[in-house]
Every structure is written in C-alpha cells, then in structure tokens.
N, C-alpha and C positions, 0 to 999 in steps of 0.2 A: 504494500500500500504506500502510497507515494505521498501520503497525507504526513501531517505532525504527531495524527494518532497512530498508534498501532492498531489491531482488528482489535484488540482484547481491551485495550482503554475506550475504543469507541460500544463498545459493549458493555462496559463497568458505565459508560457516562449514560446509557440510556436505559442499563438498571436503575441507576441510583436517581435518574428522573420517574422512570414508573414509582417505584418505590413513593418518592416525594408527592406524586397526584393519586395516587391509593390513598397516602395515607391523608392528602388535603379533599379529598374528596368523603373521607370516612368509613370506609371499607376494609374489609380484612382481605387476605390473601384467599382465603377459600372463596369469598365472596368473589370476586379477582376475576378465579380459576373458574366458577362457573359460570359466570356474562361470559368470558372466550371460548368455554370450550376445552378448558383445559384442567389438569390434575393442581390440584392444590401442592404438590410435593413440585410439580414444573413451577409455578410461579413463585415458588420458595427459593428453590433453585437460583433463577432469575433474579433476583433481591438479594444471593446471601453475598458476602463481600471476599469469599471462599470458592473455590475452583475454577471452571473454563466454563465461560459462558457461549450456549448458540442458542440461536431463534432467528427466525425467517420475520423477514418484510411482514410477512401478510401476517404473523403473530406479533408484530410491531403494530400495525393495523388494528386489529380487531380488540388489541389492548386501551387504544387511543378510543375507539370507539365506545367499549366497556365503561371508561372513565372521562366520556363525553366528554372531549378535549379535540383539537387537531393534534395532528399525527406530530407537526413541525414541536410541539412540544415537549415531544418525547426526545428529539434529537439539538434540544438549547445546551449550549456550552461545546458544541461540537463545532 
C-alpha cells in the first residue's frame, strides 16, 4: 500500500471508529452483530485492540448502515 497507512493501521483506525458510533449511538456489540448480520464474537473481534483485523467493504457498509451514519464516517482520521 502506497499510503502513510499500512493495511493493518487502516483497519485499527476504522475499528476504533465503529467502536466510537456503537458506543455514541448506545448499543452493545450483540446488538451491533445482529442489525449486520453478523456473530456477536465477529464484531468483538472487530473492536478488540488484539490481533489481525479483516472485513470486506460491504461489512464496512452494512455497519454504517446498522448505526445510521454515512459510510465516510467510518473511514475519518484516514
């Protein structure tokens, strides 16, 4: 990646943005995981500040959606 970030810091920085509108919006992570469609241990996963983070665009997406926000929000400080 030819960016400032590496993959893995652009991934940390759009955890720790989900993270920040879950928790401004008032929801839990179970909560989270089932507006997306997804397992409550994935969007733990996603949030914790421990291992190697993936997830697809379109679970970038459907997250933004979840937490009624635009998507561009997910990706501030990038």
């Amino acid at each position: 990646m030819s960016s400032i970030y590496g993959q893995s810091d652009l991934y940390e920085k759009i955890a720790l943005n989900i993270k920040k509108y879950r928790k401004e919006a008032g929801i839990t992570q179970a909560v989270l995981a089932e507006r997306v469609g997804v397992s409550h241990e994935f969007i733990r996963r996603i949030e914790s500040t421990k291992g190697r983070k993936t997830f697809s665009i379109d679970t970038i997406y459907k997250i933004s959606l979840a937490l009624d926000i635009p998507i561009s929000k997910l990706f501030e400080g990038i």
